[in-house]
N, C-alpha and C positions, 0 to 999 in steps of 0.2 A: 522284301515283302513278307509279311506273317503269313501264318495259315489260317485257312477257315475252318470255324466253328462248325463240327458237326451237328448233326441235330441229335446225338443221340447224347452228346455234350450238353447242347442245349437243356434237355429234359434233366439231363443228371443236376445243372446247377440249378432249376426250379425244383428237383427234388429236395435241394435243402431247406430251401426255402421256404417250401410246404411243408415240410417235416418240422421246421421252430413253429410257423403256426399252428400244425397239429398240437403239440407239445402244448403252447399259449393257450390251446384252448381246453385240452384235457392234460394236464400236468401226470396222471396215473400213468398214462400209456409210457411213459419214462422206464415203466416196470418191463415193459414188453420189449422182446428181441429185437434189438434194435436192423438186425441184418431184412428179417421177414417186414418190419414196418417200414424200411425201405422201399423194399418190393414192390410192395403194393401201392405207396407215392408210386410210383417209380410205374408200374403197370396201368395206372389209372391215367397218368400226362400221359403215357406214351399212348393211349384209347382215343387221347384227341380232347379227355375233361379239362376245363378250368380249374383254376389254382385252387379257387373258394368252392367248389364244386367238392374236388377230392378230401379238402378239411374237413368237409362236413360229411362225409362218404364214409374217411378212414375212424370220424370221433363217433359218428354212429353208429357202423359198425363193431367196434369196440366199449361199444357203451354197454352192452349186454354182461360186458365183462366186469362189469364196477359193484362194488360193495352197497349193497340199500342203503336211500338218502345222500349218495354221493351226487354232488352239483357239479354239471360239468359248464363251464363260460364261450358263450357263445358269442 
């Protein structure tokens, strides 16, 4: 018999997953530490948010940070 999935397992592999969507959606944030934009995937599933929830939390958040006239794809 395997073992089970913990859930803190669980959140870590949604965290990658929301971190290429991040990425897909603002390609800049690529600039950012990648350990700290973990985190905060990573602190927002573990709050109980949805996947599309935290994409648009982490690119808004971060949107303040972008050069005037940058488009970010939604």
């Amino acid at each position: 018999m395997g073992r089970k999935i913990t859930p803190v397992e669980r959140i870590k592999s949604k965290a990658v997953r929301v971190a290429l969507n991040v990425f897909l959606a603002d390609p800049s944030l690529g600039k950012c530490q990648a350990k700290a934009l973990f985190s905060e995937i990573y602190s927002h599933l573990k709050s109980g948010m949805e996947e599309e929830a935290v994409v648009q939390a982490v690119v808004k958040g971060h949107a303040t940070n972008s050069p005037p006239g940058q488009l970010l794809l939604m």
